[in-house]
C-alpha positions in Angstrom: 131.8 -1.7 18.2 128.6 -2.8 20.5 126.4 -4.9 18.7 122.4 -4.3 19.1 119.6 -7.3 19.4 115.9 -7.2 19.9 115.1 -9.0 23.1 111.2 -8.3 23.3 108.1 -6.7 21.1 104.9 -5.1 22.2 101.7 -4.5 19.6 98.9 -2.5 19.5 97.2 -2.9 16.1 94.3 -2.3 13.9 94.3 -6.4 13.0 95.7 -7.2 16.8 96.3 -6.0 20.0 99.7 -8.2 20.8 102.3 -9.7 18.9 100.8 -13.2 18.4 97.7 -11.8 17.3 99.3 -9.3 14.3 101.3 -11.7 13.0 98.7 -14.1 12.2 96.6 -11.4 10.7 99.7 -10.1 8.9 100.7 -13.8 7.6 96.9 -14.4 6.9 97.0 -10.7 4.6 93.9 -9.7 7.5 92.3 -6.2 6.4 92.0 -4.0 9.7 90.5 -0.8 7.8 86.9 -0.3 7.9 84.1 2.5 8.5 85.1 4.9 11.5 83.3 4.2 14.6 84.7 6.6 16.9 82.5 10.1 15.9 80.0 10.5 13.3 81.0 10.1 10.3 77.0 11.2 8.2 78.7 14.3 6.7 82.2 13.8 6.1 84.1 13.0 2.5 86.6 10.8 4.5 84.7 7.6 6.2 87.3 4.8 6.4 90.5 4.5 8.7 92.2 1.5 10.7 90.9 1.3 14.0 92.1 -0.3 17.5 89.5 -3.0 18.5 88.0 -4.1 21.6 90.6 -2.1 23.5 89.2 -1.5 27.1 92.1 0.8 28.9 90.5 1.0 32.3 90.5 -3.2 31.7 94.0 -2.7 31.2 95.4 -0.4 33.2 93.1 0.8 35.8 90.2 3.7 35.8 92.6 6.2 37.3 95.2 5.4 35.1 92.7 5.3 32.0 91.5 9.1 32.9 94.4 10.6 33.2 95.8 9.7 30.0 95.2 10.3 26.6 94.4 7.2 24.2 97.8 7.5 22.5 99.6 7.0 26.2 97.1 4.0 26.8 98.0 2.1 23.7 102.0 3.2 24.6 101.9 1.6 28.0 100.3 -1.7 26.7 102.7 -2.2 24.2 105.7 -1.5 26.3 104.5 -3.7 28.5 103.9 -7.1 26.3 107.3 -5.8 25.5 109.5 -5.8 28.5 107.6 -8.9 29.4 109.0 -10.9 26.6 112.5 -9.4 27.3 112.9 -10.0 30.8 115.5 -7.1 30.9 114.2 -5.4 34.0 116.2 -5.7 36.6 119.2 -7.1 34.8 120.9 -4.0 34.5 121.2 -0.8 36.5 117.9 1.6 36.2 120.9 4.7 34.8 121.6 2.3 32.1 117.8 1.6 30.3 116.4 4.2 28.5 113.7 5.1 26.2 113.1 6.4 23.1 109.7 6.6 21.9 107.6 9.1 20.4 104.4 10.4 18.0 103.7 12.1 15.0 100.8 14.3 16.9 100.4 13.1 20.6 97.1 14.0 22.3 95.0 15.1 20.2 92.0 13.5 21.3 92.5 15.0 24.6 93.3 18.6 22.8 90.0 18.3 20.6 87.5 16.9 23.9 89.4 20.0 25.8 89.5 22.6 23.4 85.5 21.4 23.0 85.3 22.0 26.7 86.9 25.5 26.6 84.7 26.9 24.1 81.1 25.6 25.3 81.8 25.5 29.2 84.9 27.6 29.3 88.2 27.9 30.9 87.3 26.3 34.3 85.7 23.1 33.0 89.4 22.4 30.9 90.5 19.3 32.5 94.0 19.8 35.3 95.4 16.9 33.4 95.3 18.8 29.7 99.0 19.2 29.2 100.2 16.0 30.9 97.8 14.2 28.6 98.2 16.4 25.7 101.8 16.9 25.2 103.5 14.1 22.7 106.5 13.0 25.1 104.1 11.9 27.9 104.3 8.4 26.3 107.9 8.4 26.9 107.5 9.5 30.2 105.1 7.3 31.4 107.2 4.5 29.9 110.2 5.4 32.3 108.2 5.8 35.3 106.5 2.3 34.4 109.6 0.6 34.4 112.0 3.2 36.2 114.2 3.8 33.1 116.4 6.3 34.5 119.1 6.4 31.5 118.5 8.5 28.4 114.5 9.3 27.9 114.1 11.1 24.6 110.6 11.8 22.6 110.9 11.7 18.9 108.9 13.1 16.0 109.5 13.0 12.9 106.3 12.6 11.5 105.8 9.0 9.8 109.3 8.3 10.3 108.8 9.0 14.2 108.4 5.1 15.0 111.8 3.8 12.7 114.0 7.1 13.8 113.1 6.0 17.8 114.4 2.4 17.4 117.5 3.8 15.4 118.5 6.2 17.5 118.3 3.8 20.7 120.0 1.4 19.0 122.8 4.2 18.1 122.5 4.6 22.3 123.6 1.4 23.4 126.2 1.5 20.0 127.9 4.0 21.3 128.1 2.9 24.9 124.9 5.5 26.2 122.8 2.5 27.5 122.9 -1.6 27.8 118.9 -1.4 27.0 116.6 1.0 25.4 112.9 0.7 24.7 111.9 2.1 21.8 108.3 2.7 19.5 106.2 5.1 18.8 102.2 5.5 19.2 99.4 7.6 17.4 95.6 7.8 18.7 94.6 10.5 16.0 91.4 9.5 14.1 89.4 12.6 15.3 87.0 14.9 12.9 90.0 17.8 13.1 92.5 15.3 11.9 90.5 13.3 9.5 89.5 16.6 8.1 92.9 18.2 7.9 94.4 15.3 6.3 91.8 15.0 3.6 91.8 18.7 3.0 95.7 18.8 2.3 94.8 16.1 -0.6 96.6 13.3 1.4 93.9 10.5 2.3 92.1 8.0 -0.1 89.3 8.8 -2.3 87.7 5.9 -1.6 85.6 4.8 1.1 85.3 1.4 0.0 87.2 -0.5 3.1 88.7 -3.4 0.2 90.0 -0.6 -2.2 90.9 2.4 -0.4 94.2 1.4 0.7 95.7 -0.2 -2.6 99.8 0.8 -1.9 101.9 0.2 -5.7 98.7 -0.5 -7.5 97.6 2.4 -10.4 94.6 3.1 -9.0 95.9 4.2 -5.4 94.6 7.6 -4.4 95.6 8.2 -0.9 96.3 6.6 2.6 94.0 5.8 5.2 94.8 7.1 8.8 95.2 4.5 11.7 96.3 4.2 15.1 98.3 2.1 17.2 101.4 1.2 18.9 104.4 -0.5 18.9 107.6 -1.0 20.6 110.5 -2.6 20.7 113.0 -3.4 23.0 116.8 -3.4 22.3 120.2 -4.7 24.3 123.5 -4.8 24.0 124.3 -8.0 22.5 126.7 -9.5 25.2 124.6 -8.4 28.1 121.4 -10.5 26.5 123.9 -13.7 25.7 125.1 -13.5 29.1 121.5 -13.4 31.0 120.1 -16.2 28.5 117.7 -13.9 26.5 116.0 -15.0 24.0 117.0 -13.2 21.0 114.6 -12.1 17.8 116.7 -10.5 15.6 119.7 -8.2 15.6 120.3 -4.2 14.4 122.3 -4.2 12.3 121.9 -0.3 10.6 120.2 2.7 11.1 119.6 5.5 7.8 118.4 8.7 8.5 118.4 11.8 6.4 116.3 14.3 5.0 115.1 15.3 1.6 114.9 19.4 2.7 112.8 19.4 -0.3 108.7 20.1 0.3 106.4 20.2 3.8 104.6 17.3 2.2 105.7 15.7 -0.8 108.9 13.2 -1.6 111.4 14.5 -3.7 111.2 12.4 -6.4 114.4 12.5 -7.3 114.3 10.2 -4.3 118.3 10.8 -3.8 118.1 11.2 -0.1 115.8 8.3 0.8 118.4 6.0 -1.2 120.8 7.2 0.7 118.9 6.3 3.9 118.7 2.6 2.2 122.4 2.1 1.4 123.2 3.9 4.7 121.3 1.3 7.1 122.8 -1.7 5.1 125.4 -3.9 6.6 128.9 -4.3 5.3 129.5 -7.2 3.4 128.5 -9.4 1.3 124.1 -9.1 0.8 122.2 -11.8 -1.3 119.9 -9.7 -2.2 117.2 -12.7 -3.3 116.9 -12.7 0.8 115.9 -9.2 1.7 112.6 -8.3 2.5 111.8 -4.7 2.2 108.8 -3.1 4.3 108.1 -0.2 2.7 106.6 3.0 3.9 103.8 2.1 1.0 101.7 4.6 1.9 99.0 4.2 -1.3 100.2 7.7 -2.6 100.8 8.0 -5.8 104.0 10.4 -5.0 104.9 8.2 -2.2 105.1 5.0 -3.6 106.3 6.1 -6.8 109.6 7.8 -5.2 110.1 4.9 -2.8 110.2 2.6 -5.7 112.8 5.0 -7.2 114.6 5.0 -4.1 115.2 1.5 -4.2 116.7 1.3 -7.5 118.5 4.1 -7.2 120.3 2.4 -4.2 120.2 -1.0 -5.4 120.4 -0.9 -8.9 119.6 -4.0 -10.8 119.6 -6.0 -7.3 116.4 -4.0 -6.6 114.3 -6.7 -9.1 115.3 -9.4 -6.3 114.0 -7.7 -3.2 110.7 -8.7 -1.8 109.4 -5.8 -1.2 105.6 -5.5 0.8 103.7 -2.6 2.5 101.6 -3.9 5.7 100.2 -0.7 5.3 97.5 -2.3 3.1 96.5 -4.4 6.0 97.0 -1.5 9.1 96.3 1.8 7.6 98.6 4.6 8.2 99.6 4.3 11.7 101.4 8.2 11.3 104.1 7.5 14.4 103.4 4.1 15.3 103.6 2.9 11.6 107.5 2.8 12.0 107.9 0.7 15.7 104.9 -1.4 13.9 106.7 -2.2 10.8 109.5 -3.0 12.2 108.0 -5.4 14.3 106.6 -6.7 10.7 109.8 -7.3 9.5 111.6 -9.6 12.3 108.0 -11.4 12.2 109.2 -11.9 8.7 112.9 -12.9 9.4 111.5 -15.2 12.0 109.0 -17.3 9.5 110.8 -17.0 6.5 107.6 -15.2 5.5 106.8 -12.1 3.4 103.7 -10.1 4.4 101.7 -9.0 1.3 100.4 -5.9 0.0 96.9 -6.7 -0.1 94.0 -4.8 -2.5 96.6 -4.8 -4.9 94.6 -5.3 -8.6 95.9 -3.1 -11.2 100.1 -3.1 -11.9 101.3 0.5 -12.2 104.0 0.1 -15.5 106.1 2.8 -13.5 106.4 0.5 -10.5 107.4 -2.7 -11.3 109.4 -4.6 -8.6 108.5 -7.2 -6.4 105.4 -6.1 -3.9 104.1 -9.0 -3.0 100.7 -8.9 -4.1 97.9 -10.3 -1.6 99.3 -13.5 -1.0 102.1 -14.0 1.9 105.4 -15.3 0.1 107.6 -18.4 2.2 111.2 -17.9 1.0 114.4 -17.9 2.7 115.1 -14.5 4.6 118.1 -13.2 5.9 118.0 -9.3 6.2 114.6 -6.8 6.4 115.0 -3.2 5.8 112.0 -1.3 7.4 111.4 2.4 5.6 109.5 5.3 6.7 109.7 8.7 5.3 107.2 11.5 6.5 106.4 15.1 6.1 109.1 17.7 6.5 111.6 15.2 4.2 112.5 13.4 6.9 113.7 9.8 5.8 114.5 6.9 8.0 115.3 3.0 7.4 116.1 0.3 10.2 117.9 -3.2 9.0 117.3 -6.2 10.8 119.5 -9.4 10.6 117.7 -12.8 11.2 119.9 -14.8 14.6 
C-alpha cells in the first residue's frame, strides 16, 4: 500500500494569515473572535464572530483577480499558494498526476447576498456576469487547478463542518490507491454575512453571548453556542516515495482517514455518538498506540450537544485509554470556520506533532461533571506527541477524522 505525507501547508486565519503566524497565536492560546466589522451589527442578537484581518485581496492577488472572485475563492488561492510554496511539488510530477480536492460548507455567499441585493433594487441587468463563477462552491477548486495546472482528479467537497477533514481524507485515499502522486487539499468559508449570521442564530446554533472572552467556551458548562468564522486552509499531500526521492521536506505523514455518517437529525449529533466513534477507531493506525501521546483536536464546537456527544464518542472508541488523550478544540481561539475548520485543524494538529505542543481550549472556566477528559484548559501543554486525530462532524450526520503520524 502507498503511503501519504504532508509536504506543504497554507493558512488563512482569524489569529493569522500564514502558517507561522497561526501557530504562534495557537501556541500563545491568541483569541481571534471579536465584534463583527464587516455589516452593521446595531440591531442584531448575534454580534461576535472570528474574522480574517488585514487581508487586502487586490494586494494579493491583483484587482482583476480580486473582482472576479468571491472572498471565499480569495482566501482559497492564498492558502494554496503559501502551500505549494512550502512543498515545492510543482513541476515534479506530471500535471495528470496532481489533483485537488477542496471544498466549502456554503461557497459564495457574499457574492449571492451583494447580487441578490442588486437584483431586487436595480434589477436583473445590474446582477454581475461573474455571479455563478463567483457564487458556485467548487470555484475554489477550480481556480486551485488552473493556478497550478492540476490536471489529475479535481473534486469539490461539502460536507458541511466536516467539508475541510473529508477533502484531505479523500485525497489522501487518491494517491493511496494509486489516483494521483499529489493532491492539494482544504477547504474555505467567507460566510459572516447578516443572512447567515441570522440563519444560524435563528436555528438555535450560535452563542448567546456576545461577550468576545466567553462566547466561545467549547467543554465548559456554561457553553451556549458557536461563533461563526472564516478562513482557509490547505494542505498538500504526496506519495511518500515520490517526496523522499525529490528531497521534500516532510511534516507529518496520513496515516487514516474515518468517515461515516450518523443518518440521524439535519442538525443535531446522535448522542448515542456510535457512528462518530466509529469514524475515531476507523482513522486509527494498526498497531500498537500509547495513547498518553495522542493529541485529539476536536470538532469542540461550544455546543452543548456537540461537545457532549464528541466526548462520548471518544470513550466509546477508546474506552478507558480515552482519560490519557489530550484532547483541545482551537475552536476557542478561531471560531467556527464551517468548511475551512477541518483543512485548519488539521493544520493545528501536525503544528502540534511538530512542537511536541498541545493547543488549549481557551475561555474554558467552569468543568462540566458530564465531560471530564483531558481538554486542555487555556494553557498550551509540552508533552511528547506521536499521533493527532483531527475530528469534524457537521450537519446532515456526516462524521469525519484525519490521523496524523509525527516523521
Amino acid at each position: 500500500m502507498r503511503r501519504v505525507v504532508i509536504t506543504g501547508m497554507g493558512a488563512v486565519t482569524p489569529i493569522g494569515n500564514n502558517v507561522e503566524e497561526f501557530k504562534n497565536a495557537l501556541f500563545a492560546g491568541t483569541n481571534g473572535i471579536g465584534l463583527i466589522t464587516k455589516f452593521d451589527i446595531t440591531d442584531n442578537k448575534h454580534q461576535v464572530a472570528g474574522e480574517v484581518k488585514n487581508f487586502d485581496a487586490a494586494a494579493l492577488l491583483g484587482k482583476q483577480t480580486a473582482r472576479k472572485t468571491d472572498t471565499f475563492t480569495q482566501y482559497a488561492i492564498v492558502a494554496a499558494r503559501e502551500a505549494m510554496e512550502q512543498s515545492g511539488v510543482q513541476g515534479t510530477v506530471p500535471t495528470d498526476r496532481i489533483g485537488v480536492c477542496f471544498g466549502s460548507g456554503i461557497g459564495g455567499i457574499e457574492t449571492l447576498c451583494e447580487d441578490h441585493q442588486n437584483l431586487l433594487e436595480k434589477g436583473a441587468r445590474k446582477v454581475s456576469p461573474h455571479f455563478v463563477p463567483k457564487m458556485i462552491y467548487n470555484i475554489a477548486a477550480g481556480n486551485i487547478a488552473i493556478e497550478f495546472k492540476a490536471n489529475g482528479p479535481c473534486t469539490a467537497v461539502s460536507t458541511a463542518c466536516a467539508t475541510g477533514t473529508t477533502a484531505v481524507g479523500e485525497g489522501y485515499r487518491a494517491i493511496l490507491h494509486g489516483y494521483a502522486d499529489a493532491m492539494i487539499c482544504g477547504g474555505s468559508e467567507a460566510a459572516i454575512t447578516p443572512l447567515t449570521v441570522a440563519g444560524f442564530g435563528n436555528c438555535q446554533a450560535l452563542s448567546d453571548s456576545n461577550d468576545p472572552e466567553t462566547c466561545c467556551c467549547p467543554f465548559s458548562k456554561n457553553r451556549s453556542g458557536f461563533v461563526m468564522a472564516e478562513g482557509a486552509g490547505v494542505l498538500v499531500l504526496e506519495e511518500y516515495e515520490h517526496a523522499v526521492a525529490r528531497g521534500a521536506q516532510i511534516l507529518a505523514e496520513v496515516v487514516g482517514y474515518g468517515s461515516t455518517c450518523d443518518a440521524h437529525h439535519v442538525t443535531a449529533p446522535d448522542p448515542e455518538a456510535q457512528f462518530v466513534a466509529k469514524a475515531f477507531l476507523d482513522a486509527m493506525p494498526e498497531g500498537e498506540v500509547d495513547f498518553s501521546k495522542v493529541y485529539v483536536n476536536a470538532h469542540g464546537t461550544s455546543t452543548p450537544l456537540n461537545d457532549k456527544t464528541e466526548t462520548t464518542a471518544l470513550k466509546r472508541a477508546f474506552g478507558d485509554d480515552a482519560y490519557k488523550l489530550h484532547i483541545s478544540s482551537t475552536k476557542s481561539m478561531t471560531g467556527h470556520m464551517l468548511g475551512a475548520t477541518g483543512a485548519v485543524e488539521a493544520i493545528a494538529s501536525i503544528l502540534a506533532l511538530q512542537n511536541d505542543t498541545v493547543p488549549p481550549t481557551i475561555h474554558y472556566t467552569e468543568a462540566d461533571p458530564e465531560l471530564d477528559l483531558d481538554y486542555t484548559p487555556n494553557t498550551a501543554v509540552q508533552t511528547p506527541l506521536e499521533l493527532a486525530l483531527s475530528s469534524n462532524l457537521g450537519f446532515g450526520g456526516h462524521n469525519a477524522v484525519i490521523a496524523f503520524r509525527k516523521v
